[in-house]
Rosetta silent file (secondary structure, phi, psi, omega in degrees, C-alpha in Angstrom):
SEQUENCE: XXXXXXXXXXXXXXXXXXXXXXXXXXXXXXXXXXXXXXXXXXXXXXXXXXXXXXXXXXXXXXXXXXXXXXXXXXXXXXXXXXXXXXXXXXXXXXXXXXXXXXXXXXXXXXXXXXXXXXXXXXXXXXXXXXXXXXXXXXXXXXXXXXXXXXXXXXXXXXXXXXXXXXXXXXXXXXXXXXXXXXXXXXXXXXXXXXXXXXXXXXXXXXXXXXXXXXXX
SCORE:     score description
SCORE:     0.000 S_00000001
   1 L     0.000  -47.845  172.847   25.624   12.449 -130.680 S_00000001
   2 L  -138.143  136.732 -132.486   21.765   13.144 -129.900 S_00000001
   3 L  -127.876  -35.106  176.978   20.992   16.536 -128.909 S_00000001
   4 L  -166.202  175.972 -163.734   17.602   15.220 -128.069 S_00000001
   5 H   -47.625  -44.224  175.658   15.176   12.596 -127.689 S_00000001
   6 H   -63.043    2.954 -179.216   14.615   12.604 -131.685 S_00000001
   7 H  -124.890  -15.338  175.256   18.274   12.100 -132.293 S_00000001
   8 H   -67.284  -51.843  153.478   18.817   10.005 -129.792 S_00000001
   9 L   -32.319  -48.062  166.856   16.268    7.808 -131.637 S_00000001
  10 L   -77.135  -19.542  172.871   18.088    8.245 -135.126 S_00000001
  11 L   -96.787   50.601 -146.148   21.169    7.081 -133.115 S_00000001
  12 L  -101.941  145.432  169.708   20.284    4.046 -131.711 S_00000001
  13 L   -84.556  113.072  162.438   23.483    1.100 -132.254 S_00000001
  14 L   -66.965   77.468 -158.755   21.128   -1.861 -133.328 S_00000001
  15 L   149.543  -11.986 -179.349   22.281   -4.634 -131.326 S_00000001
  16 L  -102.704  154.392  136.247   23.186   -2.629 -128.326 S_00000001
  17 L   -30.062   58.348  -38.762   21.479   -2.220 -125.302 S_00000001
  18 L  -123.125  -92.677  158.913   19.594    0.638 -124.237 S_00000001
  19 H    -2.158  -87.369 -165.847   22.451    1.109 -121.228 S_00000001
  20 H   -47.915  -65.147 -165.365   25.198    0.798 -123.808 S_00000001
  21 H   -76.288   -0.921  156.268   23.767    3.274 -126.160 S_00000001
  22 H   -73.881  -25.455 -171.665   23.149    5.895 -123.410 S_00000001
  23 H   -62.960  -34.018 -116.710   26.864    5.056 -122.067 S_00000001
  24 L  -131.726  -29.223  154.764   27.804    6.188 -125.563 S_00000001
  25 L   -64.827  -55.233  172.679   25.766    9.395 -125.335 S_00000001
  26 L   -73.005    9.532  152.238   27.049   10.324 -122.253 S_00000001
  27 L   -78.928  -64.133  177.186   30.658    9.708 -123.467 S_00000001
  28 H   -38.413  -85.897 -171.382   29.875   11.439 -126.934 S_00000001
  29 H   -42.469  -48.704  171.845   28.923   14.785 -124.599 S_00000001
  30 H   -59.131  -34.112  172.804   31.924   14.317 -122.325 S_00000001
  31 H   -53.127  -40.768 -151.693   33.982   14.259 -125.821 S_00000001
  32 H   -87.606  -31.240 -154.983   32.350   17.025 -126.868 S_00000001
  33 L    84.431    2.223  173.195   32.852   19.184 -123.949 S_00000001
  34 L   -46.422  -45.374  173.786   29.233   19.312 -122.725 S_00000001
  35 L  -140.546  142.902 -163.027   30.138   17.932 -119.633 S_00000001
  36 L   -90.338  -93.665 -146.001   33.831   18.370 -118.285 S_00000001
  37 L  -178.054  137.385  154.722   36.438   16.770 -116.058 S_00000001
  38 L    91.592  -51.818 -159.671   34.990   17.202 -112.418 S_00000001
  39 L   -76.213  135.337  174.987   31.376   18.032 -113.218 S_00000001
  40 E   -72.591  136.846  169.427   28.610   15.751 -111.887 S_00000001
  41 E  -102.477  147.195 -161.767   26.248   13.836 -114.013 S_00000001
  42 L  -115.327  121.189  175.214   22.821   14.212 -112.683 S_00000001
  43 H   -76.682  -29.381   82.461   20.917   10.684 -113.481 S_00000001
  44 H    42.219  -75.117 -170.191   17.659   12.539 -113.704 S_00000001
  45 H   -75.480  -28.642  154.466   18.796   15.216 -115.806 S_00000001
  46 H   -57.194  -56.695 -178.350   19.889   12.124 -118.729 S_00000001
  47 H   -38.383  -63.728 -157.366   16.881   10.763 -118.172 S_00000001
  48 H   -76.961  -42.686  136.201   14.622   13.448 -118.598 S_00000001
  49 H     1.084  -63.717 -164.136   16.936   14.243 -121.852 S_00000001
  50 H  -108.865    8.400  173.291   16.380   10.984 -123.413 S_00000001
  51 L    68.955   59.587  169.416   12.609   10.130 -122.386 S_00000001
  52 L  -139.313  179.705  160.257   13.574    7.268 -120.244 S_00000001
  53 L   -90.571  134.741  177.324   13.691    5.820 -116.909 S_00000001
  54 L   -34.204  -65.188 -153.640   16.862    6.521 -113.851 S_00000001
  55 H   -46.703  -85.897  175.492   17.244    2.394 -114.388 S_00000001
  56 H   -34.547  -18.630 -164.735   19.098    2.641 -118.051 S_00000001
  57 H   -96.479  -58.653 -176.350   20.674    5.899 -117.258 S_00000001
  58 H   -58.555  -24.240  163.652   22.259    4.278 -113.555 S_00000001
  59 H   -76.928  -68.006 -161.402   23.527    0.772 -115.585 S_00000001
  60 H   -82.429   -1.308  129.531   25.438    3.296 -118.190 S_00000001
  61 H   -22.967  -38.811 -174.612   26.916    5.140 -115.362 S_00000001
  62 H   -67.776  -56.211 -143.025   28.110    1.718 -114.362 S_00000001
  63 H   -81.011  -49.522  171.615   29.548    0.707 -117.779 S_00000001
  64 H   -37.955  -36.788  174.416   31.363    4.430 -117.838 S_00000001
  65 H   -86.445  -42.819 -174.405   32.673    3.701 -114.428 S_00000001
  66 H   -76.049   -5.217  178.025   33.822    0.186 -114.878 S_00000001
  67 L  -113.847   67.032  179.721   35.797    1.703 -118.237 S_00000001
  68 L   -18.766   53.088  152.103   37.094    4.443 -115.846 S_00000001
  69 L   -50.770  -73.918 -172.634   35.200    7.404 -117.522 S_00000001
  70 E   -86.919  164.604  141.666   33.166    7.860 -114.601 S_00000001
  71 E  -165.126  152.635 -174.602   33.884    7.398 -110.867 S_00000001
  72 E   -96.400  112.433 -178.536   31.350    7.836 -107.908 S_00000001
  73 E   -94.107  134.624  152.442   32.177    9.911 -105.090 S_00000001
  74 L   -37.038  133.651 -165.728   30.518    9.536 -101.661 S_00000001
  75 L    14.238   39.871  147.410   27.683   12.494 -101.179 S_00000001
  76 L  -131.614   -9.359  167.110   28.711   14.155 -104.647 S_00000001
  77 E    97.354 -169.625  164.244   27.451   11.319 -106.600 S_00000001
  78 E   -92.846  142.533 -170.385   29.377   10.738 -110.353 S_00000001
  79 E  -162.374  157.776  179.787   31.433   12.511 -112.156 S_00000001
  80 E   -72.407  122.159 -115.784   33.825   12.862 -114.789 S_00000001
  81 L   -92.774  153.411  174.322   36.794   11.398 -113.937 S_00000001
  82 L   -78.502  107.625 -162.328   39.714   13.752 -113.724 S_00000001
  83 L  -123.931  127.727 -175.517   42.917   11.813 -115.057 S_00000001
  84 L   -48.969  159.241  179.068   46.266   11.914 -113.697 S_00000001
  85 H   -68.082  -52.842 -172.466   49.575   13.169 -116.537 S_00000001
  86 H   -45.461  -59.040  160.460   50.822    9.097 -115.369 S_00000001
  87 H    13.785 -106.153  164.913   47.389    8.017 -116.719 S_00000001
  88 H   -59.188  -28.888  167.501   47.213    9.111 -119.615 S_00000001
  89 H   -79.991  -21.734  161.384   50.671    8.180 -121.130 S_00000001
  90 H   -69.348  -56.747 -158.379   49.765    4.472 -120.030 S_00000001
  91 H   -75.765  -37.540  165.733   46.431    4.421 -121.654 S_00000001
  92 H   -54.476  -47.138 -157.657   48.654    6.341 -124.614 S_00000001
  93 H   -77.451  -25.513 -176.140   51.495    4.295 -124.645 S_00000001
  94 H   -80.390  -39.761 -138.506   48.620    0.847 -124.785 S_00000001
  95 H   -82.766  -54.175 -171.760   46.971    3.136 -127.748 S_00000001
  96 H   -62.709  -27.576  167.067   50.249    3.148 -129.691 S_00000001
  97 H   -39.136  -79.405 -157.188   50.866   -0.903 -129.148 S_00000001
  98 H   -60.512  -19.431 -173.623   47.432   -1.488 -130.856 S_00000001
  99 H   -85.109  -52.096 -172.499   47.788    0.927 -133.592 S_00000001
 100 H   -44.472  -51.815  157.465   50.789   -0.332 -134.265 S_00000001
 101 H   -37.280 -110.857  163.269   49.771   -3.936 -134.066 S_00000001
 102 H     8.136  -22.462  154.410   47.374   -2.846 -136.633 S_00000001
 103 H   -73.894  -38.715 -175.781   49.858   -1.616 -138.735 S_00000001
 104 L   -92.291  -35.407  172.585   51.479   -4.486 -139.003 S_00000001
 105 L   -79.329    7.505  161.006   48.538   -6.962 -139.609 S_00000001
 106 L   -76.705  -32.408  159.997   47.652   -4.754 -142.494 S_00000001
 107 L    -3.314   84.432 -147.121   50.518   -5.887 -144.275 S_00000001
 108 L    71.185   23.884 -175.527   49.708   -6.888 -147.932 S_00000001
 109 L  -117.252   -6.317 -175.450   46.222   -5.898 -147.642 S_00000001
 110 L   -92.156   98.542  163.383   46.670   -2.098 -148.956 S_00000001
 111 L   -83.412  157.263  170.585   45.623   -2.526 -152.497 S_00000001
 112 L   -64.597   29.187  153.907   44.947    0.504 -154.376 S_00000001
 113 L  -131.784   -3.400  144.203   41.454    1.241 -153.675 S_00000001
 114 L   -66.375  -21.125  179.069   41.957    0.613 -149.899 S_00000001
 115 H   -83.137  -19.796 -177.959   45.088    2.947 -150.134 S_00000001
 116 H   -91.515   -2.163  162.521   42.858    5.672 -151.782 S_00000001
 117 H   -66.571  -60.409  178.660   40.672    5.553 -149.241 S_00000001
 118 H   -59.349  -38.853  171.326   43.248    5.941 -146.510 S_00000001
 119 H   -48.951  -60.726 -156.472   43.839    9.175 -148.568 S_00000001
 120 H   -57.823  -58.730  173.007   40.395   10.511 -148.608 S_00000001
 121 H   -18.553  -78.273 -175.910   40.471    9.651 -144.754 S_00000001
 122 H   -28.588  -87.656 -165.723   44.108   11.926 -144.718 S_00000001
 123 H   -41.022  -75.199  168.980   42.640   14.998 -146.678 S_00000001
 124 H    -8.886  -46.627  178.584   39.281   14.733 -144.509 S_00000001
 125 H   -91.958  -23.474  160.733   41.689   15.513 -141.261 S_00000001
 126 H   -61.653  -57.319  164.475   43.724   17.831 -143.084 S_00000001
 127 H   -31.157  -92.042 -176.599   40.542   20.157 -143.771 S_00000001
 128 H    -9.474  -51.217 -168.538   39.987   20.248 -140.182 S_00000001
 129 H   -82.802  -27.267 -141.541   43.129   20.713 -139.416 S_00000001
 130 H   -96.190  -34.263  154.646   43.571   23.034 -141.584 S_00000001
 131 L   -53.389   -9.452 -178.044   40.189   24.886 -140.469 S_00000001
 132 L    81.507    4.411 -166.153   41.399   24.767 -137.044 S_00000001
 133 L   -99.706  123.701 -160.093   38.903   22.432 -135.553 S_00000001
 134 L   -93.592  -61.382 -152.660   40.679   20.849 -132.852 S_00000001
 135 H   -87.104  -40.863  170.280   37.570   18.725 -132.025 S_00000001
 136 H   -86.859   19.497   94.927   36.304   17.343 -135.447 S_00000001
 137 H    -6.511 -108.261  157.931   39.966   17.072 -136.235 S_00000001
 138 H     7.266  -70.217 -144.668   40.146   14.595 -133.012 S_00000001
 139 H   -72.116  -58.516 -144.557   37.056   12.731 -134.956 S_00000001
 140 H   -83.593   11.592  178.369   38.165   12.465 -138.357 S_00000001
 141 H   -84.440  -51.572  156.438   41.931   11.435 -136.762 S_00000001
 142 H   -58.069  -44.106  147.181   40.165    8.486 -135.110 S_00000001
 143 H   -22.784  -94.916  177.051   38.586    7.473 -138.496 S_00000001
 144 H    -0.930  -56.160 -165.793   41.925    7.147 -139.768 S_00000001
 145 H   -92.962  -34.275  171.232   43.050    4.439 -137.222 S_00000001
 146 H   -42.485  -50.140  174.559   39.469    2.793 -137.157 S_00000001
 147 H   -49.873  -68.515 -163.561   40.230    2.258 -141.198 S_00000001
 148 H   -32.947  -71.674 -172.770   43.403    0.588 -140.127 S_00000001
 149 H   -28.143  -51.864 -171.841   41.836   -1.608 -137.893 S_00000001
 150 H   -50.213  -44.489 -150.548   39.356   -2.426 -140.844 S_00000001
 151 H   -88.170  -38.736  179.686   41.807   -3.569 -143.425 S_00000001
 152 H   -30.359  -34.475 -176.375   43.784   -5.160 -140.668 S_00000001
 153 H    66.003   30.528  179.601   40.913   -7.486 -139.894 S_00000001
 154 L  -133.364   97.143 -139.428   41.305   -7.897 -136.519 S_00000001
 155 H   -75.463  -37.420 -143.260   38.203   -7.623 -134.249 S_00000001
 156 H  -113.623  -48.216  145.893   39.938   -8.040 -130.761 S_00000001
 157 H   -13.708  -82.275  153.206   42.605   -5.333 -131.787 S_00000001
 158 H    -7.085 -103.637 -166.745   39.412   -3.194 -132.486 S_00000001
 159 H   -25.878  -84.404 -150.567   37.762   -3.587 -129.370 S_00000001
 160 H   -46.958  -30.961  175.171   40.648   -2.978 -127.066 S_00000001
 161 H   -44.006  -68.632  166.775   41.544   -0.115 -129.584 S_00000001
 162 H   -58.601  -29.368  178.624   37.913    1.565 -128.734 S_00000001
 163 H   -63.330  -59.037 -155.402   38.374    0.886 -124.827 S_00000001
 164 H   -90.408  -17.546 -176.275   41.552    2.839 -124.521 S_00000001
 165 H   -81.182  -34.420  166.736   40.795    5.403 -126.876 S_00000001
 166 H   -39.081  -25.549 -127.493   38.029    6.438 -125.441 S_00000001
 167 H  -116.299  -52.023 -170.899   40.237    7.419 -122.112 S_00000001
 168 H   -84.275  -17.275  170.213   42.150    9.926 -124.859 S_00000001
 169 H   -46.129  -53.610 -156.434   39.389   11.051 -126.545 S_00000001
 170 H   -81.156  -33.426 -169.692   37.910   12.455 -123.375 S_00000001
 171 H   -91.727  -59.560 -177.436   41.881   13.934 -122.146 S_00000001
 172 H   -44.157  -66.429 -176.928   42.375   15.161 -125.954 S_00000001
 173 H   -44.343  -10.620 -176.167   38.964   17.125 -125.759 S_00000001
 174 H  -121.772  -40.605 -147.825   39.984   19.329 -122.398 S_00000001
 175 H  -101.095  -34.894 -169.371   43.852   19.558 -123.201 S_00000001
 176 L   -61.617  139.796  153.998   44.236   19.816 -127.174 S_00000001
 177 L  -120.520 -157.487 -159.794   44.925   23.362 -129.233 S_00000001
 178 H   -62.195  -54.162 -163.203   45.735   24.275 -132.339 S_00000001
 179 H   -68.125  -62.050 -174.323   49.670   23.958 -131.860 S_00000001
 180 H   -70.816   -2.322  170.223   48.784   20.179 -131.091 S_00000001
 181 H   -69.084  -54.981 -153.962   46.485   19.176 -133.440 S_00000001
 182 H   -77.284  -13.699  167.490   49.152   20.703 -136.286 S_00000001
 183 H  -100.891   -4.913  137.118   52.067   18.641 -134.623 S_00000001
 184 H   -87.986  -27.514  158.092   50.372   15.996 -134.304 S_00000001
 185 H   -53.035  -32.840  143.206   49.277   15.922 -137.731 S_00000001
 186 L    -8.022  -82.408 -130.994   52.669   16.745 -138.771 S_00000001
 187 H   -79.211  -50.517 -149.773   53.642   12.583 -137.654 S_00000001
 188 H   -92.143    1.261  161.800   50.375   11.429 -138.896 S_00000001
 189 H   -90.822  -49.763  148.687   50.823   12.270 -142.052 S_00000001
 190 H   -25.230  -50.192 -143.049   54.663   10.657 -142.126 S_00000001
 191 H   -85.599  -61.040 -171.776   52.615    7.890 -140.949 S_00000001
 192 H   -68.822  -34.045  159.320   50.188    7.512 -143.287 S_00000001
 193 H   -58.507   -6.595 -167.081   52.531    8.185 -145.938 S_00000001
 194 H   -81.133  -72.840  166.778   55.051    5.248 -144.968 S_00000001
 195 H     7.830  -78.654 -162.064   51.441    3.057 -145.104 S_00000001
 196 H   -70.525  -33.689  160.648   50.841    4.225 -148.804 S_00000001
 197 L  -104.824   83.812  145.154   54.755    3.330 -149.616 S_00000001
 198 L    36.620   12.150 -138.463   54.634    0.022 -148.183 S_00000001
 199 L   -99.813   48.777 -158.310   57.105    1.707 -145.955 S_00000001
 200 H  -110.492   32.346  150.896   55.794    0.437 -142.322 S_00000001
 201 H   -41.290  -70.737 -143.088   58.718    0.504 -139.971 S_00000001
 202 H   -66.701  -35.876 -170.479   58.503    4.478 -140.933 S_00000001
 203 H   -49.804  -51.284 -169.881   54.492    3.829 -140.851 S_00000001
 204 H   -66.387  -52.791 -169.330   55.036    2.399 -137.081 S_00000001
 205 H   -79.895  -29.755  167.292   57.240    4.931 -135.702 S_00000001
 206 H   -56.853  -38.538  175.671   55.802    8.088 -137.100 S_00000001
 207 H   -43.681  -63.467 -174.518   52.061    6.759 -134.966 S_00000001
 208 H   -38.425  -40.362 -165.065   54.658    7.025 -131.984 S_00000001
 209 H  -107.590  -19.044  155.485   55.646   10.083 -132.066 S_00000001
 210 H   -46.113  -45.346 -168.669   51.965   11.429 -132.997 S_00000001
 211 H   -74.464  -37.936  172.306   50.517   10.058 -130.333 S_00000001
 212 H   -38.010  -49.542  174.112   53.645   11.047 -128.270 S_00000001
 213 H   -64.144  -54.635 -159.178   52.946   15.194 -129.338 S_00000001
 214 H   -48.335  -63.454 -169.189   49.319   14.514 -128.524 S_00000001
 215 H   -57.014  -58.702  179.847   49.727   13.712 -125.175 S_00000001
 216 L   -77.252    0.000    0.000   52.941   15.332 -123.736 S_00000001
């Protein structure tokens, strides 16, 4: 997200916390592959990164660790947490509730210029996919379900939505290739089409089995 102090500066969350938006850096980088599964974050080396003081960088260690990002080992310090196959199909299997939820409180809310939206979203992830980019794929795939969320209109969906996703975001970003981006895209395209015909049993079940490919 900011490559350096100047971008970190154009990326500031208004309303957030200095903590929060470094948590959010350092997440962004784990997503990214900057920093991996295993590898220690050096409080120091964030610092000296973002022009700050240890104190903001050690509270968004915390908030990364209490949303089990992070965890702190005895004399190695923190690092990015390695996550069990059992894990991850919980934190999936929570991901697929809430989308789903979300599916369903959208219900009479897709009007035609919110359903042409959800298209532009679709084609956007299709490029990607189609380009092969497994990681802005990942991105513009998460759009998608953020838009849900939107027309759904349901902030506490949302939230919990961002909490857990986060957990696959970071597990997508070391395990996804190509063959799983295009079978998951496969579903999520089913999906989005049931959406656009009012269809959303088909809408609901196709999410499942995307999220299902991503993971297993």
């Amino acid at each position: 997200m900011f490559g350096n102090t100047s971008n970190f500066t154009d990326g500031i969350y208004f309303g957030e916390s200095l903590p929060h938006q470094i948590a959010k850096h350092i997440l962004k980088k784990i997503i990214e592959g900057e920093i991996e599964a295993g590898e220690k974050i050096v409080e120091e080396d964030i610092s000296k990164e973002l022009n700050t003081s240890r104190a903001p960088v050690r509270e968004a260690l915390y908030l990364l660790q209490v949303d089990g990002i992070v965890e702190r080992i005895p004399r190695r310090g923190t690092i990015v947490k390695p996550f069990s196959q059992k894990e991850i199909i919980e934190y999936n299997d929570v991901t697929i509730g809430l989308i789903q939820m979300g599916i369903e409180f959208s219900r009479g809310r897709w009007h035609e210029e919110n359903k042409q939206s959800l298209r532009k979203h679709l084609e956007g992830a299709t490029d990607e996919c189609e380009k092969s980019n497994v990681i802005e794929y990942q991105k513009k795939a998460e759009q998608i379900f953020r838009y849900i969320f939107t027309i759904a209109n349901n902030k506490a969906l949302s939230r919990f939505f961002e909490e857990a996703s986060h957990i696959l975001m970071v597990f997508a970003q070391s395990q996804w290739n190509t063959e799983t981006m295009e079978s998951f895209h496969f579903r999520l395209k089913m999906s989005i089409e049931g959406i656009l015909e009012d269809d959303f049993v088909k809408a609901k079940n196709e999410i499942l089995e995307a999220l299902n490919r991503g993971v297993m």
